[in-house]
C-alpha positions as CSV (number, residue, x, y, z in Angstrom):
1,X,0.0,0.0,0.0
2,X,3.0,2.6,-0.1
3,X,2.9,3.5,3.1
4,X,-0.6,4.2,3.2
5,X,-2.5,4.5,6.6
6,X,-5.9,2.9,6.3
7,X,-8.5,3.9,8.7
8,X,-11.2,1.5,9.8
9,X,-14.3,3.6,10.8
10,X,-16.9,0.5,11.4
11,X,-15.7,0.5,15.3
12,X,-16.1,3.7,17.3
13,X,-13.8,5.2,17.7
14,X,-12.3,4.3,14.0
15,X,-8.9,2.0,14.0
16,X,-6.3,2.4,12.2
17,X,-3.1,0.4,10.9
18,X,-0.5,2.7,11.8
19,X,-0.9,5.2,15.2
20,X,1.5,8.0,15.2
21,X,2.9,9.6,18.2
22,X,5.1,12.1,18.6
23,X,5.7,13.8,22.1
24,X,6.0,17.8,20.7
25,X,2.6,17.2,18.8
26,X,0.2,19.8,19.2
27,X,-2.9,18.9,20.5
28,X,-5.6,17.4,20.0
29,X,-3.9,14.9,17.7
30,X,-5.5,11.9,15.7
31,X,-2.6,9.6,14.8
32,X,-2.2,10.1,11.8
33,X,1.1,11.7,10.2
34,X,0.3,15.4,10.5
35,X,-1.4,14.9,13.7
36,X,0.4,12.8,15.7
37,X,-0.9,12.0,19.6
38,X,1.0,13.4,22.1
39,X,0.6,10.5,24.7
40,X,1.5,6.3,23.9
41,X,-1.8,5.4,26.0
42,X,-4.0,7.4,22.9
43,X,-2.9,5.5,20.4
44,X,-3.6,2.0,22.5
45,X,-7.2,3.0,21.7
46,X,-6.6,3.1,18.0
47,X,-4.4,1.3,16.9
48,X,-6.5,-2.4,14.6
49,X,-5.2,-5.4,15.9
50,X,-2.0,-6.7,14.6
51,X,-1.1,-2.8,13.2
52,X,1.5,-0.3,14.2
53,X,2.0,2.4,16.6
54,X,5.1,4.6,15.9
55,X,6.7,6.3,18.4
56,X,9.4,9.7,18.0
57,X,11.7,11.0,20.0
58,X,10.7,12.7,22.9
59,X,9.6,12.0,27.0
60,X,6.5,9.3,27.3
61,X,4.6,8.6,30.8
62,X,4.0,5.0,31.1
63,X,1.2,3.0,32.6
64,X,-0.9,2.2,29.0
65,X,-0.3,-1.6,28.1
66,X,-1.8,-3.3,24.3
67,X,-5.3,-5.4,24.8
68,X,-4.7,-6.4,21.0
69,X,-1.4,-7.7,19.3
70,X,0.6,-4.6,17.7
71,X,3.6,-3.9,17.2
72,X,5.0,-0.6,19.3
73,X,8.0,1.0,18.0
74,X,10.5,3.4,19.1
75,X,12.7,5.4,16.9
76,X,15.5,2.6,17.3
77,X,13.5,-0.1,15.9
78,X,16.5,-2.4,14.8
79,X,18.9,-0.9,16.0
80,X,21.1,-2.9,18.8
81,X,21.6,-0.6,21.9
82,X,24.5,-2.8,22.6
83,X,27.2,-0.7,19.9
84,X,24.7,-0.1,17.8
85,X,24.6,3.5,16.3
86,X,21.0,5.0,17.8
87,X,19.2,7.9,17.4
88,X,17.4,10.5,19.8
89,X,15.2,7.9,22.0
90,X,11.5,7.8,23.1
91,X,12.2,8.1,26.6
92,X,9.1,5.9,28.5
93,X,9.7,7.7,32.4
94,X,7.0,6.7,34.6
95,X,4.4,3.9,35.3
96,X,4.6,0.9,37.2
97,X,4.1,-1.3,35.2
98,X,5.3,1.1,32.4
99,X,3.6,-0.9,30.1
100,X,1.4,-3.8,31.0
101,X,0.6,-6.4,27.9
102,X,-3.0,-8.3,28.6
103,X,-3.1,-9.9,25.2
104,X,-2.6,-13.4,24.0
105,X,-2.1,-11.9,20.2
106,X,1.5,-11.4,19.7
107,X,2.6,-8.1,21.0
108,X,6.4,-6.6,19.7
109,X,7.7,-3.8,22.2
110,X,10.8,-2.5,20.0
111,X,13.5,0.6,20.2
112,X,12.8,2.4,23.4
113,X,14.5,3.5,26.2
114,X,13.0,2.7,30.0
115,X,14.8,5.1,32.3
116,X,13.6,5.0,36.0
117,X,10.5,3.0,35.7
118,X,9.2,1.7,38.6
119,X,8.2,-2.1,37.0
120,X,9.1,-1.6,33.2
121,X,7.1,-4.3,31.1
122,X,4.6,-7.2,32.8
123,X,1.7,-9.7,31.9
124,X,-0.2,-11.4,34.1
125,X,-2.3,-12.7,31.2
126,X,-1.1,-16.9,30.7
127,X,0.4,-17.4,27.4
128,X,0.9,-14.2,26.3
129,X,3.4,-13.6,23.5
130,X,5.4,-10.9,23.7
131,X,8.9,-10.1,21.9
132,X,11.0,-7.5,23.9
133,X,13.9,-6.2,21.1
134,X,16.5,-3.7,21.2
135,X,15.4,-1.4,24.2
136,X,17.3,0.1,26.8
137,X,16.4,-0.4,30.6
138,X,18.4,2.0,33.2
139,X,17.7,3.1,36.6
140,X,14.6,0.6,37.0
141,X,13.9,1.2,40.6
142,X,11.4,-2.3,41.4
143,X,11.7,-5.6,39.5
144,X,12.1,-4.7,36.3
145,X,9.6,-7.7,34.4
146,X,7.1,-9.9,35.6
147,X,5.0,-12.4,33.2
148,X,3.0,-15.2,34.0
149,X,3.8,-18.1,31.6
150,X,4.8,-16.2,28.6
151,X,5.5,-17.2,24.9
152,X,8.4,-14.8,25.7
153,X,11.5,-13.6,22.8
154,X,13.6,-10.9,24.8
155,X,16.4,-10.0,22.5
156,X,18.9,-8.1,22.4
157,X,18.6,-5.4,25.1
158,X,20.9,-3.6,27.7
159,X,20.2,-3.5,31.1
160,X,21.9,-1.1,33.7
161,X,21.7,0.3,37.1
162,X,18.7,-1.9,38.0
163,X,16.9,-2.3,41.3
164,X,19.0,-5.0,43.9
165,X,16.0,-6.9,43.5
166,X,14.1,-9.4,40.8
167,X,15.4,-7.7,37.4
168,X,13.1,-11.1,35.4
169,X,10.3,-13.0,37.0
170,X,9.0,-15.1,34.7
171,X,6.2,-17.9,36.7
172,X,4.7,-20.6,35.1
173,X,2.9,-23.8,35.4
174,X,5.8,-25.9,36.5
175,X,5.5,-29.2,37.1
176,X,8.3,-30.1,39.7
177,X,10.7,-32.0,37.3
């Protein structure tokens, strides 16, 4: 589709396949290009399931989590922050969790930076699948990820100046062998 956003208006409010963000957008935005939201947790509302939301540079508060499988990306999307060569970050600053994933559709949290989050990322939904790629986690001041029997893929992340306690708690139905 080139790029194209499409824009589902049979659910109120209308969906759409890519939800744009950007933190110095003015207000009131709609997620498209020109008129980005200002805030992650508005485009959780309308983003279709399975689509995109794109996130700039800038200073996010936390606390909004995916009920539908989507991809959320940061400006770093595949880029390593382990000597990789990033650009200006989309800083996610508050919320504990930060973001909290209560979907069993697979959910991809990509190219952010968590800095001083209480707990960063959790699910206490079973079986929920959730890819955590190329992010940066600093100053995390409580355990850092909880999930409850995840299909989990966490990939190539950096991890610094974390909390003395739990930094991954992943539970699950274990059977004692």
């Amino acid at each position: 589709n080139n790029g194209a956003v499409i824009e589902d208006q049979r659910p109120a409010p209308a969906v759409l396949n890519i939800v744009h963000v950007d933190a110095s957008a003015a207000t009131p935005g709609t997620g498209s290009p020109r008129e980005p939201y200002q805030a992650i947790s508005s485009a959780m509302t309308r983003v279709v399931a399975g689509g995109t939301v794109l996130v700039a540079a800038g200073t996010y508060a936390g606390g909004f989590g995916p009920s539908v499988g989507m991809n959320l990306f940061g400006p770093n999307v595949g880029i390593s922050p382990n000597g990789g060569s990033r650009v200006a970050e989309a800083v996610i600053n508050t919320g504990s969790p930060a973001i909290r994933v209560s979907t069993t559709s697979p959910v991809v949290i990509e190219g952010f930076s968590f800095d001083g989050t209480g707990l960063a990322i959790d699910s206490y939904t079973d079986q929920a699948d959730i890819t955590i790629r190329h992010n940066r986690f600093v100053h995390c001041t409580a355990m850092t990820f909880y999930f409850n029997n995840p299909l989990l893929t966490f990939d190539d992340n950096y991890l610094s100046q974390l909390a003395d306690d739990e930094c991954l708690f992943v539970a699950g139905n274990w059977n004692g062998t």
